[in-house]
C-alpha positions in Angstrom: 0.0 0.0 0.0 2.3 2.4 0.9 4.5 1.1 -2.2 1.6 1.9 -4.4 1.8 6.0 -2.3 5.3 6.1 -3.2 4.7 5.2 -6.9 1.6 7.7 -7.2 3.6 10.6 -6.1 6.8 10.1 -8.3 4.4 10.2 -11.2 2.7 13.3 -10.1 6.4 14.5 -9.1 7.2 14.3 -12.6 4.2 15.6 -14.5 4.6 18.7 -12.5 8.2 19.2 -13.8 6.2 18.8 -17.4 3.7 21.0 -16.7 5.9 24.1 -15.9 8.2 23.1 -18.9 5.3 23.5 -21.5 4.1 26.3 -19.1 7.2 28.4 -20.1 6.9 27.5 -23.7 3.9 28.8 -23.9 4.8 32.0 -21.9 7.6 32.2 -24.6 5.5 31.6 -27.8 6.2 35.4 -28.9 9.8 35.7 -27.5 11.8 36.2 -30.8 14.5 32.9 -31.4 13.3 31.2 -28.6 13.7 27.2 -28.5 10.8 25.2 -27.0 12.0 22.9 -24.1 10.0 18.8 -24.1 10.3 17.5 -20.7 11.1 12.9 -21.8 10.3 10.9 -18.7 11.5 7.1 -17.8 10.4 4.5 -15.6 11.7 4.2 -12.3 13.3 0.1 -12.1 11.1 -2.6 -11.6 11.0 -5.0 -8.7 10.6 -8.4 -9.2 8.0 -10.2 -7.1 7.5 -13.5 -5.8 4.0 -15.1 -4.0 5.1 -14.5 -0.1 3.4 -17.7 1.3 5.3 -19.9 -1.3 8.4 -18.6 0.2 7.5 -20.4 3.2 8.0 -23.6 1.9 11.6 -23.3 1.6 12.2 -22.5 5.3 13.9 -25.3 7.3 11.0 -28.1 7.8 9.2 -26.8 4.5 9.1 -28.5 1.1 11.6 -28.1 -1.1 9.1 -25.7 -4.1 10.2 -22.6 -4.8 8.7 -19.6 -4.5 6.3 -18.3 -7.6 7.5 -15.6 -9.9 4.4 -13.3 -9.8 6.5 -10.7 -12.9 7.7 -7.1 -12.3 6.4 -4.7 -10.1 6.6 -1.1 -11.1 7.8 2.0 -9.1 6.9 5.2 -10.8 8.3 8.0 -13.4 10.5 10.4 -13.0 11.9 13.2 -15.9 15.1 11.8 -17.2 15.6 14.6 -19.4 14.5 18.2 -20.3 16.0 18.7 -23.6 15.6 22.0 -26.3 13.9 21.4 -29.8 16.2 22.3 -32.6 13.7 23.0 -34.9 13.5 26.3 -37.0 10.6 28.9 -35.9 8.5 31.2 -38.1 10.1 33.9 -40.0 8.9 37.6 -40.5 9.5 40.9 -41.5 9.8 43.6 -38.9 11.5 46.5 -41.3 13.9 47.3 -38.6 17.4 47.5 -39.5 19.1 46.3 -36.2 16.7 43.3 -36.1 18.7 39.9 -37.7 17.9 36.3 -38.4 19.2 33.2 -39.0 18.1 31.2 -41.9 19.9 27.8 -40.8 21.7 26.8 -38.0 23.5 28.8 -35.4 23.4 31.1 -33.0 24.5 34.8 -32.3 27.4 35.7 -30.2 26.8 37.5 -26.8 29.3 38.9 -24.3 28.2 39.0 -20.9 29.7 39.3 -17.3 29.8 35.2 -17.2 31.5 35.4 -20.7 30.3 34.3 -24.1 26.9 33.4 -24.3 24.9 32.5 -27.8 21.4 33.4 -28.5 18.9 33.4 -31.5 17.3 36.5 -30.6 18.3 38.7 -33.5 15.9 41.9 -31.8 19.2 43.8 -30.9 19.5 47.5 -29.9 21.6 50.5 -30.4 23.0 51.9 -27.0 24.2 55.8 -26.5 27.9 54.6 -27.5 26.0 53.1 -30.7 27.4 49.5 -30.1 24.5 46.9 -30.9 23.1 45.2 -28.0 20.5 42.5 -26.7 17.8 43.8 -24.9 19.5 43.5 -21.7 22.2 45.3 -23.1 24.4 42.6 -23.3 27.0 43.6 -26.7 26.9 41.5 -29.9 29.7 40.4 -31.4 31.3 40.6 -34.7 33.3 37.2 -36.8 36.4 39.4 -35.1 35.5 39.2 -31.9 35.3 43.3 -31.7 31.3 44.8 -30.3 29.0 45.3 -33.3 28.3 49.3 -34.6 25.1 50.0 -36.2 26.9 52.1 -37.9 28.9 49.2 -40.0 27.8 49.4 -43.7 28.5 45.4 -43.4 26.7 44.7 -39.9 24.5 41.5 -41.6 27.6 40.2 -43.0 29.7 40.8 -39.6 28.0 39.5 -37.4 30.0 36.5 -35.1 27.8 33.4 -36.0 28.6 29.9 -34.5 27.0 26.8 -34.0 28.1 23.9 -31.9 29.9 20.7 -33.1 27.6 17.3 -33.4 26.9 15.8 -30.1 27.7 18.9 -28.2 25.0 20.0 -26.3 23.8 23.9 -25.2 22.4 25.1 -21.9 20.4 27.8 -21.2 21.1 30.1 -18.6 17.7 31.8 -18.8 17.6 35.9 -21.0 17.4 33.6 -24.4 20.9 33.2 -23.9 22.7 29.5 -24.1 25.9 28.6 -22.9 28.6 26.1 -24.1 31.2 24.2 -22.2 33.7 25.3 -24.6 34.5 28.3 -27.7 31.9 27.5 -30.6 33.3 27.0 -34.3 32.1 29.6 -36.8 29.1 29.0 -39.1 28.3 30.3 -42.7 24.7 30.6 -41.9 22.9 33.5 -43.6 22.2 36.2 -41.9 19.0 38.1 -42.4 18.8 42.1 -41.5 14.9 43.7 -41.3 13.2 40.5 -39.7 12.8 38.0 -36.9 12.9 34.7 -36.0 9.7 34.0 -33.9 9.6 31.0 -31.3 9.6 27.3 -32.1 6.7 26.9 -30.0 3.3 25.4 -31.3 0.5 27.1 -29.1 -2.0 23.9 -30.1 0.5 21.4 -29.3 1.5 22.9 -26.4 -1.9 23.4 -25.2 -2.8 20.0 -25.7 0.6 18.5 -23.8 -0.5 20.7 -21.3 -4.2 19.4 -20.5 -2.3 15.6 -21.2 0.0 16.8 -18.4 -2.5 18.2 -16.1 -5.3 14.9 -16.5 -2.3 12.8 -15.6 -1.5 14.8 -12.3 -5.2 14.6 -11.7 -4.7 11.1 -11.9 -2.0 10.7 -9.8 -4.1 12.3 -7.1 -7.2 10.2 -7.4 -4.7 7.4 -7.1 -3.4 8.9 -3.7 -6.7 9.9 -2.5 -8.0 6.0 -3.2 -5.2 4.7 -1.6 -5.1 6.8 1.2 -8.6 5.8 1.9 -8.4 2.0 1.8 -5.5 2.7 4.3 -7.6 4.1 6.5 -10.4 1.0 6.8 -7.6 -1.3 7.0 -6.4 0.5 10.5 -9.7 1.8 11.9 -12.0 -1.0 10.6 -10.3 -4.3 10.1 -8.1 -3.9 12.2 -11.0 -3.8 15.1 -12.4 -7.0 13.6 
């Protein structure tokens, strides 16, 4: 019974971490180069049962039968990975000259306090010094490692883009931003001046991920509930029989 608790509440335990990962996809569905997040869970192992009263007979003074396999026994979920979706987004035109996409792989190049970060947020800015900037004024780099002007006749072309080696996987650090365990190698990806990269996100498919998530937390809770009950009869009821 209090297996069967254990089980109900890792699986709730990990629907809520899906819930707030399609959550903030879909509080990012108009946040320009953002990449949607999909929460993969796993099973917990299995235990392997076997009949308890069978298990007698092979006590001293029993038979000589062995126990019966009754199978597996499972323990719950849990999240085994939150991973980001490398698919392309929508692409518009904004008619703003300091706003840049990518069309292909890669990512911009961002220096911030913690060092290089990447980012496919082309919405940049121009600060008082004109250097172009995110939008929390974080420079953008050029291919020569030097802060982009707006006032470069070449800025499209100059821009520092970079995308990571096979196998080598990104992490966010929250603004848009992504970091990498090590330099990134350059990329000839186009670069797009006057328009925008929207999110990755699809608001249907998120929606419905969400109400799957939400049912199956509701679920988990009935199961609790039920099993919180029956645990109850069998101290204050049978237990007085």
């Amino acid at each position: 019974m209090l297996r069967g608790l254990y089980t109900s509440a890792a699986g709730m335990v990990a629907q809520e971490v899906r819930l707030d990962v399609v959550a903030n996809n879909l509080a990012n569905a108009a946040t320009p180069g953002y990449r949607a997040d999909v929460a993969v869970t796993a099973a917990l192992p299995s235990l392997f049962l076997y009949r308890l009263n069978d298990a007698i007979a092979s006590f001293p003074g029993g038979s000589a039968v062995a126990p019966a396999p009754v199978g597996f026994l499972g323990t719950g979920a849990a999240v085994a990975e939150v991973f980001t979706l490398e698919r392309p987004g929508p692409y518009r035109e904004t008619g703003n000259p300091y706003d840049f996409a990518l069309r292909g792989p890669g990512y911009f190049v961002v220096q911030t306090p913690q060092g290089l970060c990447y980012t496919r947020n082309g919405a940049f800015l121009v600060n008082q010094n004109g250097e172009l900037t995110t939008a929390d004024g974080y420079p953008v780099l050029t291919r020569g490692g030097q802060i982009a002007r707006a006032d470069d006749p070449n800025l499209a072309a100059n821009l520092a883009v970079v995308n990571p080696p096979p196998g080598m996987v990104l992490t966010k650090v929250g603004n848009n931003l992504f970091s990498a365990p090590q330099a990134l190698p350059p990329a000839a990806t186009e670069v797009v001046q006057g328009g925008l990269e929207g999110a990755n996100v699809e608001p249907v498919e998120a929606m419905v991920e969400l109400i799957s998530a939400m049912r199956a937390y509701e679920a988990g809770q009935k199961a609790i509930q039920t099993q919180d009950q029956t645990l109850d009869k069998l101290l204050n009821e049978v237990a007085k029989v």
